[in-house]
CHARMM internal coordinates of N, CA and C (Angstrom, degrees):
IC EDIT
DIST 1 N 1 CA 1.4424
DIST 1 CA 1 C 1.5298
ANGL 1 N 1 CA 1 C 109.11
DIST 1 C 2 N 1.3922
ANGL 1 CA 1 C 2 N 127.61
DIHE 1 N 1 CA 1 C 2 N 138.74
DIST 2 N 2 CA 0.9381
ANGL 1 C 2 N 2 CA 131.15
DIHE 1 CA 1 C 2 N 2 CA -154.89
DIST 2 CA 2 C 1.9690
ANGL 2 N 2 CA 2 C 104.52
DIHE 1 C 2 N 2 CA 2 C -146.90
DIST 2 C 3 N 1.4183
ANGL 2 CA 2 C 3 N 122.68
DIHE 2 N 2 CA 2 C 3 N 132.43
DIST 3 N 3 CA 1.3466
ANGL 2 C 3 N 3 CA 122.89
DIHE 2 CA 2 C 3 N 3 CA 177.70
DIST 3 CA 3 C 1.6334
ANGL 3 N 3 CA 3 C 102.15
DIHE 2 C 3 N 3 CA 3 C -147.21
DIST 3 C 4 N 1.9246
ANGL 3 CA 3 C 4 N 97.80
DIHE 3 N 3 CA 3 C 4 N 157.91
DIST 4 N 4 CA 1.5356
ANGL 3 C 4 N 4 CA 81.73
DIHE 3 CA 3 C 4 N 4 CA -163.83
DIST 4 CA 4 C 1.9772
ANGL 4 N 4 CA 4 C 81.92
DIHE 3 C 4 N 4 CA 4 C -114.45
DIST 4 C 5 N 1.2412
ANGL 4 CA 4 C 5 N 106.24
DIHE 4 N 4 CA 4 C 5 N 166.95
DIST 5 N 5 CA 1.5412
ANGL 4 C 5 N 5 CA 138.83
DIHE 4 CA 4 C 5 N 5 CA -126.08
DIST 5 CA 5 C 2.1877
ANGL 5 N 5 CA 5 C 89.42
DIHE 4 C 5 N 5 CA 5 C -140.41
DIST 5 C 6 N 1.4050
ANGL 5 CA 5 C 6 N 107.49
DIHE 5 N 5 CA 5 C 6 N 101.56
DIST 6 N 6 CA 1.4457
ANGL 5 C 6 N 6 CA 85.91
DIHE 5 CA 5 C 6 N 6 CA -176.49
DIST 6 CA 6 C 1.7107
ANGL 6 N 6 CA 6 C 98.97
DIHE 5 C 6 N 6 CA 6 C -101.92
DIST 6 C 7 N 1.4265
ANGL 6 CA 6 C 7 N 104.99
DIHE 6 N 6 CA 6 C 7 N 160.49
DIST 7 N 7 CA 1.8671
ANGL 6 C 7 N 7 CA 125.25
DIHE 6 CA 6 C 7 N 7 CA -165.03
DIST 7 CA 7 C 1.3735
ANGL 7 N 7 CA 7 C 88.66
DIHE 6 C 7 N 7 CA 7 C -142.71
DIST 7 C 8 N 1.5839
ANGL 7 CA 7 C 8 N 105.90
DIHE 7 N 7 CA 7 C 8 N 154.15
DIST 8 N 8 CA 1.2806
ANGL 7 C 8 N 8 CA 118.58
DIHE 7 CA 7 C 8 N 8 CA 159.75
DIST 8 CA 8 C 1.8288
ANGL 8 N 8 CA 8 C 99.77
DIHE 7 C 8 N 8 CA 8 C -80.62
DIST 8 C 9 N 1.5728
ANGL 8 CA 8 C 9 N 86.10
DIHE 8 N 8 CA 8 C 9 N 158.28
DIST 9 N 9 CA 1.2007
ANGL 8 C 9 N 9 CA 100.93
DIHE 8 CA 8 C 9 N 9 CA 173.67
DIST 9 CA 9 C 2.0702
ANGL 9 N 9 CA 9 C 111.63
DIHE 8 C 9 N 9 CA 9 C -54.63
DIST 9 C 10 N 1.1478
ANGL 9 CA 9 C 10 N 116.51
DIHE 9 N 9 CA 9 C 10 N -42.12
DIST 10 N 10 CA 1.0094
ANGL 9 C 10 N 10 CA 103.91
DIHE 9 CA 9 C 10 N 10 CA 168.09
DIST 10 CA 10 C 1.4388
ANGL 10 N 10 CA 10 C 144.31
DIHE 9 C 10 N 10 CA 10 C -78.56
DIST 10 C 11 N 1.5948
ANGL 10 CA 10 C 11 N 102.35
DIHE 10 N 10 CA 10 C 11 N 11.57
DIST 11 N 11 CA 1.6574
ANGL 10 C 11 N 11 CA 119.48
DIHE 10 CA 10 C 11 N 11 CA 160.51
DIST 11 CA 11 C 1.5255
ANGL 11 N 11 CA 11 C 103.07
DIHE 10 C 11 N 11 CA 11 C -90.42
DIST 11 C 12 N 1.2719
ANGL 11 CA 11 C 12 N 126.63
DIHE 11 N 11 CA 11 C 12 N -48.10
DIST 12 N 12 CA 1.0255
ANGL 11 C 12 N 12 CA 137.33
DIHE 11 CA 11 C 12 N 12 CA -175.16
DIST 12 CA 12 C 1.9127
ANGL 12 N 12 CA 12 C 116.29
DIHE 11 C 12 N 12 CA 12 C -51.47
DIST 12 C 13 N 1.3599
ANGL 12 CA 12 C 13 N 103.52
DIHE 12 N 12 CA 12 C 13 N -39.54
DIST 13 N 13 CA 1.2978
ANGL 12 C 13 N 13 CA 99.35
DIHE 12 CA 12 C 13 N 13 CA 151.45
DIST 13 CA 13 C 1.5448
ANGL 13 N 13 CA 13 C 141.64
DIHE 12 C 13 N 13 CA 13 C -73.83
DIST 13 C 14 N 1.4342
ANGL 13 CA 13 C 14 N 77.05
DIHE 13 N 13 CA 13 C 14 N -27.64
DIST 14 N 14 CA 2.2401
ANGL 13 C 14 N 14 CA 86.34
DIHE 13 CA 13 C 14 N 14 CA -176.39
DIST 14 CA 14 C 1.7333
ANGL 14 N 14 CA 14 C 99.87
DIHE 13 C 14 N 14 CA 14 C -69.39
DIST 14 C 15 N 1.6454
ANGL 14 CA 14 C 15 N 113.70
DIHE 14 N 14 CA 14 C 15 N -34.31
DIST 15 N 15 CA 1.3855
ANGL 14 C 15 N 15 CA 113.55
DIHE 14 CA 14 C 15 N 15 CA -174.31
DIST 15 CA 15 C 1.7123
ANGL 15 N 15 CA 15 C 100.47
DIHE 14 C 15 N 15 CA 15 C -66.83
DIST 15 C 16 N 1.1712
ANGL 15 CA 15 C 16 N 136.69
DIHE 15 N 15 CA 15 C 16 N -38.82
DIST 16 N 16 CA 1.0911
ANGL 15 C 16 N 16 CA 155.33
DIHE 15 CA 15 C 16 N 16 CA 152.92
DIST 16 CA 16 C 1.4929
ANGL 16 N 16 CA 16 C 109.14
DIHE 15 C 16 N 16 CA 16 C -18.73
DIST 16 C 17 N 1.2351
ANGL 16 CA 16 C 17 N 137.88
DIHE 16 N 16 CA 16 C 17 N -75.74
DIST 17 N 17 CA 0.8954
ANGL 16 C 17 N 17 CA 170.50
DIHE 16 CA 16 C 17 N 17 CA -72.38
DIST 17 CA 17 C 1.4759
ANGL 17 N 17 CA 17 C 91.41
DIHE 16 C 17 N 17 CA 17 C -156.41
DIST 17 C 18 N 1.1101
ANGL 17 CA 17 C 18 N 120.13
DIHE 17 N 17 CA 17 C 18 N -33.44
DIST 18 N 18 CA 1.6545
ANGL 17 C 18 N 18 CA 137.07
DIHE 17 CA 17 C 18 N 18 CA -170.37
DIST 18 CA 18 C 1.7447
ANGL 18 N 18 CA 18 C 122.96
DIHE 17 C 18 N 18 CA 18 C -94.09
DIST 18 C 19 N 1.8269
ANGL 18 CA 18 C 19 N 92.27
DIHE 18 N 18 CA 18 C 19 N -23.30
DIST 19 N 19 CA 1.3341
ANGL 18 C 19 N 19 CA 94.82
DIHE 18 CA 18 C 19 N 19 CA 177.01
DIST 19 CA 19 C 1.4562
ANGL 19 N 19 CA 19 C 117.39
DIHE 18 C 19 N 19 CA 19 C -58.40
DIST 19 C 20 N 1.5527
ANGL 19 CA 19 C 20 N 102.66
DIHE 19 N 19 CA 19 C 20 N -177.09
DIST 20 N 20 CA 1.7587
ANGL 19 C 20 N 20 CA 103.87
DIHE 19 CA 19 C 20 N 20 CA -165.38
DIST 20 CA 20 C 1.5246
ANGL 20 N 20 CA 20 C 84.50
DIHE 19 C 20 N 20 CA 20 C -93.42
DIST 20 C 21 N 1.6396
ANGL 20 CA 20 C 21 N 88.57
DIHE 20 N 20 CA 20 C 21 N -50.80
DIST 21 N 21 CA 1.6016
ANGL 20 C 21 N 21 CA 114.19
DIHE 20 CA 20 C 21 N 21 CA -159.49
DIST 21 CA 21 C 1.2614
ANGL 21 N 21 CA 21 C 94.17
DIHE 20 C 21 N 21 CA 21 C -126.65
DIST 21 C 22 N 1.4650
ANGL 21 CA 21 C 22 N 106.90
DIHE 21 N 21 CA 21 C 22 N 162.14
DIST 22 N 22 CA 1.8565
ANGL 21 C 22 N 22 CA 128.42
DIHE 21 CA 21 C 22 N 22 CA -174.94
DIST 22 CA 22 C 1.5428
ANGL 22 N 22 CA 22 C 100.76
DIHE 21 C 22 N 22 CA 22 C -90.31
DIST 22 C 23 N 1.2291
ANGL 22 CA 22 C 23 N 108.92
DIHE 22 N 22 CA 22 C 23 N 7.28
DIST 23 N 23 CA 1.9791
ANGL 22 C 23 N 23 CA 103.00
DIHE 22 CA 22 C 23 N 23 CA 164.42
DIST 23 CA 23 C 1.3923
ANGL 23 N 23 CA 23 C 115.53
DIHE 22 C 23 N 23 CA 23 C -117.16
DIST 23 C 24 N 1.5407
ANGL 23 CA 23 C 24 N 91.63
DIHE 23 N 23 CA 23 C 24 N -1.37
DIST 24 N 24 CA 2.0782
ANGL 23 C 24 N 24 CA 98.61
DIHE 23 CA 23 C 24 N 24 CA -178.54
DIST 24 CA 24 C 1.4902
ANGL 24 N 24 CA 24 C 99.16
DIHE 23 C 24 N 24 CA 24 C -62.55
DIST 24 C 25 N 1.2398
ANGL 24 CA 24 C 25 N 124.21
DIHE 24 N 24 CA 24 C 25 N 158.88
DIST 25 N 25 CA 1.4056
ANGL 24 C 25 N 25 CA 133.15
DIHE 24 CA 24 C 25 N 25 CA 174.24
DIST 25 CA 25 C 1.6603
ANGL 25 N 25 CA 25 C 94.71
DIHE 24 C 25 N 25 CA 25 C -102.43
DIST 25 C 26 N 1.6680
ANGL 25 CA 25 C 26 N 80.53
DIHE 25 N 25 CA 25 C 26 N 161.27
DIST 26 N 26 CA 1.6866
ANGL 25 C 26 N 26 CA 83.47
DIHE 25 CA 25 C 26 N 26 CA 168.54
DIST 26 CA 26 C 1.8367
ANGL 26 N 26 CA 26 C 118.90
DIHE 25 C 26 N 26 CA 26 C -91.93
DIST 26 C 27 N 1.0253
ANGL 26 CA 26 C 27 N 111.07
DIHE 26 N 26 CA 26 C 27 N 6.60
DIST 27 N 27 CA 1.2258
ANGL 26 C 27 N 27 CA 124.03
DIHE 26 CA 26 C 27 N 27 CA -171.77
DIST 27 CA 27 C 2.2265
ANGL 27 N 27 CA 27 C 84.78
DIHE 26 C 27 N 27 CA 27 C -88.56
DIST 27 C 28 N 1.1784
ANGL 27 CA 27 C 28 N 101.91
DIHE 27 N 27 CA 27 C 28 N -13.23
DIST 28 N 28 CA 1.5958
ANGL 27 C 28 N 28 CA 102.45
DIHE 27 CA 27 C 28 N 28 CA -161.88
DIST 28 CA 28 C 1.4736
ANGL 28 N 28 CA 28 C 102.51
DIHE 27 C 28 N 28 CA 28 C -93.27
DIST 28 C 29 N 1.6826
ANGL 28 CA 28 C 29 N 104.54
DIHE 28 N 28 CA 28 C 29 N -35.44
DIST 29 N 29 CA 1.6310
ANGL 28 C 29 N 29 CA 123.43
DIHE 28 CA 28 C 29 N 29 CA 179.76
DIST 29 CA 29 C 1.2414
ANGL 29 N 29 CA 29 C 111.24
DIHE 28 C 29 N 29 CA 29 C -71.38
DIST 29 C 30 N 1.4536
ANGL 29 CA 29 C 30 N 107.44
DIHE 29 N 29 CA 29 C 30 N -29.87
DIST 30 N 30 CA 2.0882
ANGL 29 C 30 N 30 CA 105.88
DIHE 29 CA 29 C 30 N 30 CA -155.38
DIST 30 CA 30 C 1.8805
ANGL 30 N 30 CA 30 C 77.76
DIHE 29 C 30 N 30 CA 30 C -97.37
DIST 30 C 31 N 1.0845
ANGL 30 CA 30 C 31 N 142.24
DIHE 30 N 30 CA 30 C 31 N -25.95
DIST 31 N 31 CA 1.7984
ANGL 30 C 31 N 31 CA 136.01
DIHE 30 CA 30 C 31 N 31 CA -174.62
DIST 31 CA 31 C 1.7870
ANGL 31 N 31 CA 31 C 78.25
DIHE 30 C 31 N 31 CA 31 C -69.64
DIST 31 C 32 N 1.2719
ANGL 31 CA 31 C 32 N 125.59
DIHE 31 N 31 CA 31 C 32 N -90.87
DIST 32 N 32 CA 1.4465
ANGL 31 C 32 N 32 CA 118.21
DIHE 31 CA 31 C 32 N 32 CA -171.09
DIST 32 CA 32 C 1.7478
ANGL 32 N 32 CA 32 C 118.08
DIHE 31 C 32 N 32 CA 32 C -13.89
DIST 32 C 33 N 0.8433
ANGL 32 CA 32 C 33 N 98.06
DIHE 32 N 32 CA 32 C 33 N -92.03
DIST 33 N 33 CA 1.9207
ANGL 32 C 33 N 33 CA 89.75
DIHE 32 CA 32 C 33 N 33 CA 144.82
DIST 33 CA 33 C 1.3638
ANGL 33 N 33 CA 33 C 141.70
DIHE 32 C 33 N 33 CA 33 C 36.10
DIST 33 C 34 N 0.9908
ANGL 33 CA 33 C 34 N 77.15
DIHE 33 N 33 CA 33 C 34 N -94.60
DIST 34 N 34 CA 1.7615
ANGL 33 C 34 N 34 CA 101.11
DIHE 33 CA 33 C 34 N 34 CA -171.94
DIST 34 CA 34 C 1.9014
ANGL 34 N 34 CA 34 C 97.90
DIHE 33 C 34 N 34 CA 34 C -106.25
DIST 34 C 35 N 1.5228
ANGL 34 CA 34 C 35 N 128.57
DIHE 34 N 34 CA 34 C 35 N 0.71
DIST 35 N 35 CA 1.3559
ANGL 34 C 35 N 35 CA 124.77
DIHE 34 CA 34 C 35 N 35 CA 147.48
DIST 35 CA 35 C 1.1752
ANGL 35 N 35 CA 35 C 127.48
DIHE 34 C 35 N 35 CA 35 C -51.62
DIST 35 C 36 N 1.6788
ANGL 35 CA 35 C 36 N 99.85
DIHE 35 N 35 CA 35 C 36 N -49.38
DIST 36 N 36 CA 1.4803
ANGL 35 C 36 N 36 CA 133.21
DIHE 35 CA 35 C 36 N 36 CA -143.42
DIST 36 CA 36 C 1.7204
ANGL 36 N 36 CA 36 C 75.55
DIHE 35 C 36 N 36 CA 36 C -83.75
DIST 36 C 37 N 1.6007
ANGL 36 CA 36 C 37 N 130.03
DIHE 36 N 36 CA 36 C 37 N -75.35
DIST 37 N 37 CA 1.4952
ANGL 36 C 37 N 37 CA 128.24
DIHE 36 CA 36 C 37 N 37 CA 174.87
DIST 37 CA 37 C 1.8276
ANGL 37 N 37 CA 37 C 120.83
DIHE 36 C 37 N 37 CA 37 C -26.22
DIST 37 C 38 N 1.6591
ANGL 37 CA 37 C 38 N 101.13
DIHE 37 N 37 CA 37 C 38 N -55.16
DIST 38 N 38 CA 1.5041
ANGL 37 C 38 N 38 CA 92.03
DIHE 37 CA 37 C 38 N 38 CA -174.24
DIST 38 CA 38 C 1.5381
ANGL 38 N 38 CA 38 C 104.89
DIHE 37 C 38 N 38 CA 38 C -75.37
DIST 38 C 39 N 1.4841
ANGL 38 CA 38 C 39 N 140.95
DIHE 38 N 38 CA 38 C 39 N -26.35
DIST 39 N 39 CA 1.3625
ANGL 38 C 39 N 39 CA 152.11
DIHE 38 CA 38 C 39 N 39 CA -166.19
DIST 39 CA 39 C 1.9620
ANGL 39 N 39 CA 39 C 95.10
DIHE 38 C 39 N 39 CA 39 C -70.34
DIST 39 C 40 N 1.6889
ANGL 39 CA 39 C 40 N 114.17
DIHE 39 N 39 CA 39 C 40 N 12.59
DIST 40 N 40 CA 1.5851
ANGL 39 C 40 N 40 CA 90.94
DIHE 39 CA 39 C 40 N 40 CA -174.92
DIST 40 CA 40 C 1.2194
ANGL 40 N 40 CA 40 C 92.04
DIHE 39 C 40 N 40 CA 40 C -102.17
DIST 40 C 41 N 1.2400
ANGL 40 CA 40 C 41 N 104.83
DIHE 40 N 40 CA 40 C 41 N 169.58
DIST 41 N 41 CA 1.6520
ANGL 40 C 41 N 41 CA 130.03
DIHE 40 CA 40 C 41 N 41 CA -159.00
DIST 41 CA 41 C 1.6546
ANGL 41 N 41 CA 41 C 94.79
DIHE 40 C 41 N 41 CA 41 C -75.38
DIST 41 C 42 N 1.0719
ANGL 41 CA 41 C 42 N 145.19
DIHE 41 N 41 CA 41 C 42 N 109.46
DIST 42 N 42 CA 1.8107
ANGL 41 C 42 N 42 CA 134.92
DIHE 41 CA 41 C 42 N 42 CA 136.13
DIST 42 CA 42 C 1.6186
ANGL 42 N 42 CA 42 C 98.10
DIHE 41 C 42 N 42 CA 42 C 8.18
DIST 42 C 43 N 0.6662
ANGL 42 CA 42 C 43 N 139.61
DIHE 42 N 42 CA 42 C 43 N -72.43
DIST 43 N 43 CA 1.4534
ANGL 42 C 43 N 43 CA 138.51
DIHE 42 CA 42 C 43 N 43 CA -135.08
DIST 43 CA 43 C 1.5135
ANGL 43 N 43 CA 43 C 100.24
DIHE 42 C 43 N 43 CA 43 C -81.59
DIST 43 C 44 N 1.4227
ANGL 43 CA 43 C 44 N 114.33
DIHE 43 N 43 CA 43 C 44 N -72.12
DIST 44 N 44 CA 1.5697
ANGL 43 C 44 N 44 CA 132.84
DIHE 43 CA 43 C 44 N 44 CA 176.63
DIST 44 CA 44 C 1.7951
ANGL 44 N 44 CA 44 C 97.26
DIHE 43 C 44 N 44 CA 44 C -44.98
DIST 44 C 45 N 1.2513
ANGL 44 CA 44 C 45 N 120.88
DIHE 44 N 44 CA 44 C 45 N -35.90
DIST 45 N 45 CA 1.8284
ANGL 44 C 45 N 45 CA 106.11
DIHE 44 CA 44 C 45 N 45 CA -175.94
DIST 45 CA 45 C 1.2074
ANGL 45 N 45 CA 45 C 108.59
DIHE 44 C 45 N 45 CA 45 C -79.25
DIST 45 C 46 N 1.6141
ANGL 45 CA 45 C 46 N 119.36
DIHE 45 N 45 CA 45 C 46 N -31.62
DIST 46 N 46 CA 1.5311
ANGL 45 C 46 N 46 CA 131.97
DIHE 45 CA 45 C 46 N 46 CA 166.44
DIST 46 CA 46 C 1.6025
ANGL 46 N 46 CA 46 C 92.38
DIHE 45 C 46 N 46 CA 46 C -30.82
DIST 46 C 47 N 1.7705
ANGL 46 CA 46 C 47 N 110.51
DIHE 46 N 46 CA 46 C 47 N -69.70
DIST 47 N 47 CA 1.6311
ANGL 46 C 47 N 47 CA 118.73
DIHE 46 CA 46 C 47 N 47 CA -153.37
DIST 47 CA 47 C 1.6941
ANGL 47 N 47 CA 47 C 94.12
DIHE 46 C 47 N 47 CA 47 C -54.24
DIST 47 C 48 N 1.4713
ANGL 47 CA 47 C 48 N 106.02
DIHE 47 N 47 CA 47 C 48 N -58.14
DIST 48 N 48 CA 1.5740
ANGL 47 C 48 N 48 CA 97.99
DIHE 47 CA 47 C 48 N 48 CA -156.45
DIST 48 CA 48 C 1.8602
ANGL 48 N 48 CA 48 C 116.69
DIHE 47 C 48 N 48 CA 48 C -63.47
DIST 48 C 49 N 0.9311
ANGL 48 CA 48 C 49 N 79.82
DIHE 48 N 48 CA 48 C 49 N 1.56
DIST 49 N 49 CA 1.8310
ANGL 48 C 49 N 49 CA 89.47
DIHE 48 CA 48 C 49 N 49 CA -177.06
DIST 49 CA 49 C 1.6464
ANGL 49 N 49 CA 49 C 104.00
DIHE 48 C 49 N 49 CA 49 C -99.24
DIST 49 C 50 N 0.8664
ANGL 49 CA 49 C 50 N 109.90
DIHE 49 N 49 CA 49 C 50 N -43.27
DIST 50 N 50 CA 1.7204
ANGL 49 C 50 N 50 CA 116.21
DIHE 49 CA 49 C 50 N 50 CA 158.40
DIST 50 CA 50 C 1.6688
ANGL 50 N 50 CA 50 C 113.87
DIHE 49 C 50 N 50 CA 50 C -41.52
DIST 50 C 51 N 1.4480
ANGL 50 CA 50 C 51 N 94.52
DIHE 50 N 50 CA 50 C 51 N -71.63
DIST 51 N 51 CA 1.8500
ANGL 50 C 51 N 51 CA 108.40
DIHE 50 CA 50 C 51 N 51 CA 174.52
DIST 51 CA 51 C 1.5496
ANGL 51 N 51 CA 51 C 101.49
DIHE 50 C 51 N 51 CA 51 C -50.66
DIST 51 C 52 N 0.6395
ANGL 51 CA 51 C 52 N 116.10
DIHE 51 N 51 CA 51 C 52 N -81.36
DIST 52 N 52 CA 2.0639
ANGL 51 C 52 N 52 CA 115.25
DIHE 51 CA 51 C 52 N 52 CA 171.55
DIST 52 CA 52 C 1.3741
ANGL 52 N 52 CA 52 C 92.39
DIHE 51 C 52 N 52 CA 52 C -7.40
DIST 52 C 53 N 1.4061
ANGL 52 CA 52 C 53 N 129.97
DIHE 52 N 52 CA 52 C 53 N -100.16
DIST 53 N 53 CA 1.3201
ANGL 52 C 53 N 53 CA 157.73
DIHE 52 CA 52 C 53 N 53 CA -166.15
DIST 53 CA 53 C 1.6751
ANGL 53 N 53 CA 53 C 94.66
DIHE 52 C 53 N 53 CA 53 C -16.58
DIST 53 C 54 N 1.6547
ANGL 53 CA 53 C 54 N 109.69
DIHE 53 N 53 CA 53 C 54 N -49.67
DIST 54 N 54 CA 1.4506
ANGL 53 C 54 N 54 CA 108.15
DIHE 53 CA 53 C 54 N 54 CA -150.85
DIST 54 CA 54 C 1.4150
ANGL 54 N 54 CA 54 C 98.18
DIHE 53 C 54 N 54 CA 54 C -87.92
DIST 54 C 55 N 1.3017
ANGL 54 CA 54 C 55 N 119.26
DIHE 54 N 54 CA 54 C 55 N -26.66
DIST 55 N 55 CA 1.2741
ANGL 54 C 55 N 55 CA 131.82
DIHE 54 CA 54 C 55 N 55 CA -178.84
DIST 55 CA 55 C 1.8602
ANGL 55 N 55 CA 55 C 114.12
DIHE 54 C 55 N 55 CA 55 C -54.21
DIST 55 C 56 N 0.9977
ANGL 55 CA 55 C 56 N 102.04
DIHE 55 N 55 CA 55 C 56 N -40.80
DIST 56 N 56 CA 1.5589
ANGL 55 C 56 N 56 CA 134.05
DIHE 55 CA 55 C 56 N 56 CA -166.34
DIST 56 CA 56 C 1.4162
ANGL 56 N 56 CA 56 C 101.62
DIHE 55 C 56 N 56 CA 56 C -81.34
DIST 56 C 57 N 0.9801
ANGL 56 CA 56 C 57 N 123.20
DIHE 56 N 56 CA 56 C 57 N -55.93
DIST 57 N 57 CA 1.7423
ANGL 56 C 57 N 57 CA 130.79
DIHE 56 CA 56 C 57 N 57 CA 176.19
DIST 57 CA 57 C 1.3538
ANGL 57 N 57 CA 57 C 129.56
DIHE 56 C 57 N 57 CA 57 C -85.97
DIST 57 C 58 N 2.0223
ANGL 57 CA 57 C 58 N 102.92
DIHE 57 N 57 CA 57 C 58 N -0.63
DIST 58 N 58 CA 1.7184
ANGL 57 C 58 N 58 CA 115.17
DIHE 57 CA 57 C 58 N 58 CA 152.51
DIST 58 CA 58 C 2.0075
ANGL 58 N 58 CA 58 C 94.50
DIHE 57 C 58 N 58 CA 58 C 90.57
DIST 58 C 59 N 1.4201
ANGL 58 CA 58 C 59 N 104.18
DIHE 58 N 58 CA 58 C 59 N 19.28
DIST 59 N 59 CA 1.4785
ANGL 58 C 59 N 59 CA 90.16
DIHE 58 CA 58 C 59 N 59 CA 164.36
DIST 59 CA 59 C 1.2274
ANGL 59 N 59 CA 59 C 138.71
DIHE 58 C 59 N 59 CA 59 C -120.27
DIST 59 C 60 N 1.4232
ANGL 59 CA 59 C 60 N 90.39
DIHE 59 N 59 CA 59 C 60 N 88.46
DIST 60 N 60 CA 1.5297
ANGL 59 C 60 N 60 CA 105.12
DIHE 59 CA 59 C 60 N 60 CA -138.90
DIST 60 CA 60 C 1.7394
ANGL 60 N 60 CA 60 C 82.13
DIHE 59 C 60 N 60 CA 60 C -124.87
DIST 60 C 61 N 1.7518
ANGL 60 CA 60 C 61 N 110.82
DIHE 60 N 60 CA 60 C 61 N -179.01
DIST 61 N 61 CA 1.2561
ANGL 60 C 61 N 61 CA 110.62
DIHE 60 CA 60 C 61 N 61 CA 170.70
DIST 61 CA 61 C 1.7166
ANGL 61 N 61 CA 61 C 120.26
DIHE 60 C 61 N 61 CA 61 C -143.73
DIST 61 C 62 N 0.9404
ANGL 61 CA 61 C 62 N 134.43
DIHE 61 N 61 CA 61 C 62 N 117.03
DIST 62 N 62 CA 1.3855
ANGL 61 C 62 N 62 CA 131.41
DIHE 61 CA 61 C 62 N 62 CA -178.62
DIST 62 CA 62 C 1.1294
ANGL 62 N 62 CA 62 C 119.09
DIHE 61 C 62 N 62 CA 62 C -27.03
DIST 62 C 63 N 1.6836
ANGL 62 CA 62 C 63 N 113.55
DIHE 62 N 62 CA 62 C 63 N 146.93
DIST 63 N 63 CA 1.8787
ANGL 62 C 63 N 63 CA 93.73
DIHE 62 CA 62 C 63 N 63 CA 163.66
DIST 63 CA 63 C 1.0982
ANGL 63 N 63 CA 63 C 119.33
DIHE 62 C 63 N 63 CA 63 C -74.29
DIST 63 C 64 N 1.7056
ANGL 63 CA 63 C 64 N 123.63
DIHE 63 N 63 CA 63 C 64 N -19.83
DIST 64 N 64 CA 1.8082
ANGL 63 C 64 N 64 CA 121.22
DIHE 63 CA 63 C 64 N 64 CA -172.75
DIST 64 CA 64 C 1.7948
ANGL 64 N 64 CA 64 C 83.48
DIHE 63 C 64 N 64 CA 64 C -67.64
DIST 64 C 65 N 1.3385
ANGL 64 CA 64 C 65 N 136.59
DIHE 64 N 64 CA 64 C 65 N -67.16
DIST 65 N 65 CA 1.5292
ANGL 64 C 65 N 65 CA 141.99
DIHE 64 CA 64 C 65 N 65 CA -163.06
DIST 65 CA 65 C 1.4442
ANGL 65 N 65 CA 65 C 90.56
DIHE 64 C 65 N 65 CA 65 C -19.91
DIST 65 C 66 N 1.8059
ANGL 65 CA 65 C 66 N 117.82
DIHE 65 N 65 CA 65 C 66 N -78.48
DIST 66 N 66 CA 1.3677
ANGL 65 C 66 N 66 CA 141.99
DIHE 65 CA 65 C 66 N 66 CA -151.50
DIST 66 CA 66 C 1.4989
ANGL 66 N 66 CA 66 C 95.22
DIHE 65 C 66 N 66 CA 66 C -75.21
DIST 66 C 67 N 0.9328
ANGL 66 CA 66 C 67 N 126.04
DIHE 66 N 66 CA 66 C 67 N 20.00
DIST 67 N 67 CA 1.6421
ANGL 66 C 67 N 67 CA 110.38
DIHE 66 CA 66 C 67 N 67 CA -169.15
DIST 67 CA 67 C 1.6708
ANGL 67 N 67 CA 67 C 91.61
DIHE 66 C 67 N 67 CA 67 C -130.92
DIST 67 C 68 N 1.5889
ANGL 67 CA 67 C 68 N 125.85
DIHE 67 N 67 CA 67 C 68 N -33.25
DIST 68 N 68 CA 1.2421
ANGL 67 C 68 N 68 CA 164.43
DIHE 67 CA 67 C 68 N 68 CA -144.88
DIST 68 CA 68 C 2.0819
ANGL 68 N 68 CA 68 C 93.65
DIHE 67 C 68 N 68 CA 68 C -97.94
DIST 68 C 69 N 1.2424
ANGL 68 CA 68 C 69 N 90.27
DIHE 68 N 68 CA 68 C 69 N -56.62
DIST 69 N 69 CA 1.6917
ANGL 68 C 69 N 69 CA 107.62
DIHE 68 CA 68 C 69 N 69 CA 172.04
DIST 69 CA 69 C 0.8946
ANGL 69 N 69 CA 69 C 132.25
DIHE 68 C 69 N 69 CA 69 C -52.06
DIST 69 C 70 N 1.7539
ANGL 69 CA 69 C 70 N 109.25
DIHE 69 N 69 CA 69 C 70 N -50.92
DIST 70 N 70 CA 1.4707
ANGL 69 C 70 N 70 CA 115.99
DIHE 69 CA 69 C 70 N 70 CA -175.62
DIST 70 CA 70 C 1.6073
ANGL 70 N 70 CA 70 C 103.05
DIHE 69 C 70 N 70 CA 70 C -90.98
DIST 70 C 71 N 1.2600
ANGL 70 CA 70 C 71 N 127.88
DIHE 70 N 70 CA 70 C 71 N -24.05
DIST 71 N 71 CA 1.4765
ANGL 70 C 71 N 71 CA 123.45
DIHE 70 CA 70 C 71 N 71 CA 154.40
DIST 71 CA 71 C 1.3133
ANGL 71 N 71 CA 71 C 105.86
DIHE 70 C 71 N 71 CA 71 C -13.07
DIST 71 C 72 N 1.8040
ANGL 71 CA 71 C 72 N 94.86
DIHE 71 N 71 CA 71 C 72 N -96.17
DIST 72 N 72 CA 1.4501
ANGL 71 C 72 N 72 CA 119.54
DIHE 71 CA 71 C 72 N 72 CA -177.25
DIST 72 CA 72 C 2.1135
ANGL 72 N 72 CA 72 C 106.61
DIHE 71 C 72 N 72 CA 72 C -24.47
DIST 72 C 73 N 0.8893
ANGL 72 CA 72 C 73 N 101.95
DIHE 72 N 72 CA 72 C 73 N -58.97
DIST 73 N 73 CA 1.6607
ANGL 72 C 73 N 73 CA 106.81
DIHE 72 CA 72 C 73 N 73 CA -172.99
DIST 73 CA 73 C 1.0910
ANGL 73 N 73 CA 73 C 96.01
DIHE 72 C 73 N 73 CA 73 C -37.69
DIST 73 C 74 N 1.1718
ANGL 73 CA 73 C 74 N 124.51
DIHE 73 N 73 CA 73 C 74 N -71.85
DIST 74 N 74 CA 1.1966
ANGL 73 C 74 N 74 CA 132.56
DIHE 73 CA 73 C 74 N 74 CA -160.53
DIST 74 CA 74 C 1.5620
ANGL 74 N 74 CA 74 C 129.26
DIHE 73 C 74 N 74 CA 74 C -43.50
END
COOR INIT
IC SEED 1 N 1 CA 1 C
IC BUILD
């Protein structure tokens, strides 16, 4: 069974862009994909879902701040 899946033209290139080979399908690129997504560790998606969270609620830190910081350490 087979359905078609619409992309902007500029996904359509990045998937492009991704093949191994010029006979890979993209049905072959977008499985790579979503491997590479389910293949993440429990733990590390814990983190990035955390980072999301902090991102979202502005607690975040500049690079002059962090750059400003490790000065001081020093």
């Amino acid at each position: 069974m087979y359905t078609t899946i619409k992309v902007s033209r500029d996904m359509k290139e990045i998937l492009e862009n991704m093949k191994i080979s010029p006979s890979e399908s993209y049905e072959d690129v977008i499985w790579d994909l979503i491997e590479d997504h389910l293949e993440l560790n429990p733990e590390f998606r814990k983190s990035l879902e955390l980072a999301e969270r902090e991102i979202e609620e502005g607690k975040t830190v500049s690079m002059a701040e962090l750059l400003e910081e490790l000065e001081e350490t020093q």
